[in-house]
N, C-alpha and C positions, 0 to 999 in steps of 0.2 A: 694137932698143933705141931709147930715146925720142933726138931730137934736140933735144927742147925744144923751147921757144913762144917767141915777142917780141910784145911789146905795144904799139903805139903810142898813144900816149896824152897829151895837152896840150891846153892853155890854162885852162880849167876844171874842177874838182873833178867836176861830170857827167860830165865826158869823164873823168875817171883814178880817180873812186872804183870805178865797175863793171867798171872794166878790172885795177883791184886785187883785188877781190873774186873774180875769175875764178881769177888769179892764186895767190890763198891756196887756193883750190878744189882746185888741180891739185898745191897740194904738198900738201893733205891726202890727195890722192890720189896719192902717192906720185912727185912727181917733186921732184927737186933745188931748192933756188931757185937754185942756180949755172945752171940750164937755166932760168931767168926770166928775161928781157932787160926792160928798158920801153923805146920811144925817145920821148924829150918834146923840147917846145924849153927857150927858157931862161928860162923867166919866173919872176918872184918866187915867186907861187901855187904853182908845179908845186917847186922849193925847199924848199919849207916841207912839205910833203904829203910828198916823197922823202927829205927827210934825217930820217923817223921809220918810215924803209920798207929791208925788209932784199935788196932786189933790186938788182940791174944797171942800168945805167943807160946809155942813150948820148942825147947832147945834140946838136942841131941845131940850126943859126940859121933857125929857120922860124917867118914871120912872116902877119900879114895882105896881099894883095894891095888896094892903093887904086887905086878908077878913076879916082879923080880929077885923081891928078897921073901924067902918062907917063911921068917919070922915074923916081918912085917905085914906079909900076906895074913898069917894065923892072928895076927895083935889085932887087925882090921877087920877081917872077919868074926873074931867075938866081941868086937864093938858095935857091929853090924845086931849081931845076935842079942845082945844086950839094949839097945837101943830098942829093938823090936820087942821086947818084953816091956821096957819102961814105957815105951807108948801104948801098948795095949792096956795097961792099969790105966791109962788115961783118957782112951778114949772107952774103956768101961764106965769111967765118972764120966763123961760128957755125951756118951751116947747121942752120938752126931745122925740126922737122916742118910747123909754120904760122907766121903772121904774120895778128894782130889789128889792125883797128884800130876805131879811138871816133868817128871825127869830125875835123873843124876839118883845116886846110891839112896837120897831119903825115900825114893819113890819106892823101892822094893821092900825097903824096910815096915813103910806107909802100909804099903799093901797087903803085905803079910800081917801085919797087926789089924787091921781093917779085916782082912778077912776070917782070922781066927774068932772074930768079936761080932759075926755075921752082917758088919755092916759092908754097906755097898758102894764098889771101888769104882771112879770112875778116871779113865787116864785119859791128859789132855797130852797130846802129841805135838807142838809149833815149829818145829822143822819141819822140812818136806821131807825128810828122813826121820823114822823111830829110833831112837837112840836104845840099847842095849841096856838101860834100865828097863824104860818102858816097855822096850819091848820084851821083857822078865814079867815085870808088872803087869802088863798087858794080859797074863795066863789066869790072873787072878780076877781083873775085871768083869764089872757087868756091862760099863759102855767102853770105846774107845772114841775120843774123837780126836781128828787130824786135820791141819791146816794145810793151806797150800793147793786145796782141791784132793786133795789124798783120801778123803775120806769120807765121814759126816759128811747128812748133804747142806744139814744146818749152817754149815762152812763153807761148802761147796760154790761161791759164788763170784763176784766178778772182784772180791777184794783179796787180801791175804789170807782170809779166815785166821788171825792169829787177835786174841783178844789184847782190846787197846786200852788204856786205864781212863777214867773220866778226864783226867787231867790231860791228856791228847785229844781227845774227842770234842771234848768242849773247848777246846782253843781256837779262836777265829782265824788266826794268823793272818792281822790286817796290815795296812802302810804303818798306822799307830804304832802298833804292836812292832812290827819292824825297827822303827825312831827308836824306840824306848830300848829295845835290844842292843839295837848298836850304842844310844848313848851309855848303857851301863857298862858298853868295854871300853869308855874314855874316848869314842869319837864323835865326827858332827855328822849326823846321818845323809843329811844334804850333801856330805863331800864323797859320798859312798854309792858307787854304780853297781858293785856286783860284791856280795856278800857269800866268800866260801869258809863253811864250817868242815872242820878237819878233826877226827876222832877214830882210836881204834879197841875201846874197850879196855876194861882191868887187866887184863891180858894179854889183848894181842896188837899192845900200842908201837911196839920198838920198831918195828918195820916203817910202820907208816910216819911214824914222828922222825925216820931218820931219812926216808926220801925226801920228807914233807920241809922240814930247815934245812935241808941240804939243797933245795929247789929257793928255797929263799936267797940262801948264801947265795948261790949263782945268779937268783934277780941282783942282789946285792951289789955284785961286781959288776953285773952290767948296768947298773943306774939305772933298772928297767924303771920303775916306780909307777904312776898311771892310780885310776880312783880304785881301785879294788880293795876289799880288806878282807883279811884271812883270821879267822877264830879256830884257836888250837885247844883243843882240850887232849892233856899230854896222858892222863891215868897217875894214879898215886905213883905208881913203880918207878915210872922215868923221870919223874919232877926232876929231881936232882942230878939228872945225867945229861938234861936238854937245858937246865934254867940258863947257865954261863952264857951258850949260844945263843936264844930267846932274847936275852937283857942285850947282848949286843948287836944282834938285830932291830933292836926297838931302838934304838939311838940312833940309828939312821933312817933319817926323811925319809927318803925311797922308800922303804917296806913297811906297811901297815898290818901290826899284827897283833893280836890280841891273845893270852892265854891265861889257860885255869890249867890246876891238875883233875879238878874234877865236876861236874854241873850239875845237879840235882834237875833241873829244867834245861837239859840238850834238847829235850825235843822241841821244843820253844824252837831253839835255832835251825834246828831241821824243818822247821815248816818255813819261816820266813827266810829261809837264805835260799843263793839262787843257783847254788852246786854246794854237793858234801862231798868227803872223800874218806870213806871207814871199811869195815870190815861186814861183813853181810850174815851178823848173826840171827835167827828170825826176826827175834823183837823189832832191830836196827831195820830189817828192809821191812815186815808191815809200816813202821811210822815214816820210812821216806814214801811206801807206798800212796799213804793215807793222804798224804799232803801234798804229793806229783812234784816230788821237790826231784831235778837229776842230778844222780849221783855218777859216783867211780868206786867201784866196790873191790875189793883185795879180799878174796875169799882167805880165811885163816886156815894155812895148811894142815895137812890132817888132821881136819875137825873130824868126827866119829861120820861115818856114812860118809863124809866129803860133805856134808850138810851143806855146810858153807859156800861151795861150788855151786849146790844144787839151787840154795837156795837165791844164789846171784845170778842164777840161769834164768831161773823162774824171773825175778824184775828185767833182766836184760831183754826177754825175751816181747816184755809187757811195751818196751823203747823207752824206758827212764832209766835205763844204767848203761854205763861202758866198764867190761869188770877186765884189772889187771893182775894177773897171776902172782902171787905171791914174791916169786922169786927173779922177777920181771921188773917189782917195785920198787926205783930208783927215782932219784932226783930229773934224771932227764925224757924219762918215760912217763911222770906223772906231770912234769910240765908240760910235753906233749898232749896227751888225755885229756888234761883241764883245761888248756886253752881251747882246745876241738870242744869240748863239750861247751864252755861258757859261750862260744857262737853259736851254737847250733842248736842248743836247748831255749825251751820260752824262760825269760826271767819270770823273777818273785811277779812284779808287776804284772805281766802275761798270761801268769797265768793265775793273779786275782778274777782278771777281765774274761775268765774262761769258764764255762760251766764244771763246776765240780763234781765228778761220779761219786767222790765219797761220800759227799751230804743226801747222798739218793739213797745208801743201804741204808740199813737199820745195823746199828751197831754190832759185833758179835757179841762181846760181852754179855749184852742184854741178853742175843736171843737163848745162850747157852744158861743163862742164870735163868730165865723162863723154863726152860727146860728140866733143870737140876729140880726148882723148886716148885712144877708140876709134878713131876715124876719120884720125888727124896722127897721134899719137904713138906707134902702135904697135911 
């Protein structure tokens, strides 16, 4: 009889969407959510993701290690140490069949306590690159699996291999579904030829949100105007640094623009619009992959391994992205880029009328929660 899973999972949405996604996999496949554990730390981010999530939950003060300061370093590192003793009393009451983990500091802590407790670790890897947890983590493990073709061959296949959550998967992304998108940003979807969504993560939104209104400004001046509408999702950080320019943007006819600080249902917009322009964190490029939406990727500079690079290499290289360098990403570089892409890519439309690769795999999700709970949870 199954002992259940635990999932480790924090800091970033990359790290706790695929780890959710697994998650729903295994109670479609028949286990309990009461036998779904997550452990995160305590950040806002992972907050807002969790309190719309029907799982368990155990919380830890696990942070960043800084080299810079040795006090800081030693304060962090016996939180680290601490942490991993309070999770092993807890996963002795819950005697899980596995323990997952994503990444980032919780994954070593995970796995150290996981293994002190003889249960078996398994690390999921969605960069094309191992991150320096995981790859800690990784010493400890009994599987490793990696996306991107990197690894598993479970994964290994014509898609991203980065698990997608039910709520991507099952989204049709029809004309319907389009209308109803753009009318909830307050337009007439009829008046709308080309729908670009614009987003750069909790993080790594400054750059893009300042070429991205700064390309408007200059349509602005020029009265370019034209059916196009633009959807900004600015990140909590910059709401208040961008709204002044935004609000007077929006009072001019000419520019059509829509924004949030932040979406719970982005991907929604990434499958029915018909260019993005973000940052190329795994999650971000499996779901534009999933959906053949073309993008403009701004790898976020020195992400760990350059992941970010890598992982904009990889869709570049698939002909769904044009990626511009970070420090490249300006107002008149990215109006260059999106104009070249918005002719030359198939629209929404185009590529309804198209056969879809994605609806041929079998979900990863699945196949890896098939796997877990052959191999763990029997």
């Amino acid at each position: 009889m199954s002992r259940g899973v635990v999932l480790a999972a924090a800091g970033t949405a990359g790290h706790i969407y695929p780890a959710v996604a697994i998650a729903d996999a295994l109670v479609q496949q028949g286990l309990s959510r009461d036998e779904v554990t997550f452990v995160t730390s305590r950040r806002a981010v992972e907050d807002e993701i969790f309190s719309q999530l029907p799982y368990l939950r155990v919380q830890l003060p696990v942070g960043n290690l800084s080299g810079k300061n040795p006090i800081a370093f030693a304060g962090g590192f016996l939180r680290l140490v601490g942490a991993a003793f309070t999770l092993r009393r807890r996963l002795l009451e819950i005697r899980p069949g596995a323990l997952l983990v994503f990444g980032g500091y919780i994954s070593i802590v995970a796995a150290l306590a996981a293994r002190s407790c003889w249960i078996p670790v398994i690390v999921v890897e969605t960069n094309s690159v191992m991150g320096r947890a995981n790859r800690l983590a990784s010493r400890f493990a009994d599987t490793v699996i990696r996306a991107f073709g990197a690894g598993d061959d479970v994964v290994n296949q014509a898609g991203s291999g980065v698990p997608l959550r039910n709520s991507v998967t099952s989204f049709a992304a029809s004309l319907d579904d389009r209308s109803d998108l753009i009318r909830a940003l307050g337009y007439d979807a009829n008046s709308v030829a080309t729908l670009v969504t614009v987003f750069g993560g909790s993080l790594g939104s400054r750059r893009i949100n300042e070429a991205f209104v700064g390309m408007l400004e200059d349509e602005a001046a020029r009265e370019v105007g034209g059916d196009r509408l633009y959807y900004l999702v600015l990140g909590r950080r910059d709401e208040e640094l961008f709204l002044p320019r935004l609000a007077k943007l929006s009072a001019n006819k000419g520019v059509r623009v829509a924004y949030r600080g932040y979406d719970a249902h982005l991907f929604a917009y990434i499958g029915v619009s018909d260019a993005v322009v973000c940052r190329s964190g795994s999650n971000t490029v499996a779901e534009i992959d999933y959906f053949h939406t073309p993008a403009i990727l701004v790898p976020l500079p020195n992400s760990p391994g350059d992941h970010q690079g890598r992982n904009a290499a990889w869709l570049a290289a698939r002909g769904q992205a044009a990626v511009i360098p970070d420090e490249k990403c300006d107002a008149a570089s990215l109006s260059k880029a999106l104009d070249a892409l918005v002719d030359a890519a198939p629209s929404f439309a185009e590529r309804l009328r198209a056969p879809s690769g994605s609806d041929a795999k079998e979900d990863v999700a699945v196949v890896l929660a098939r796997r877990i709970k052959e191999n763990y949870l029997g």
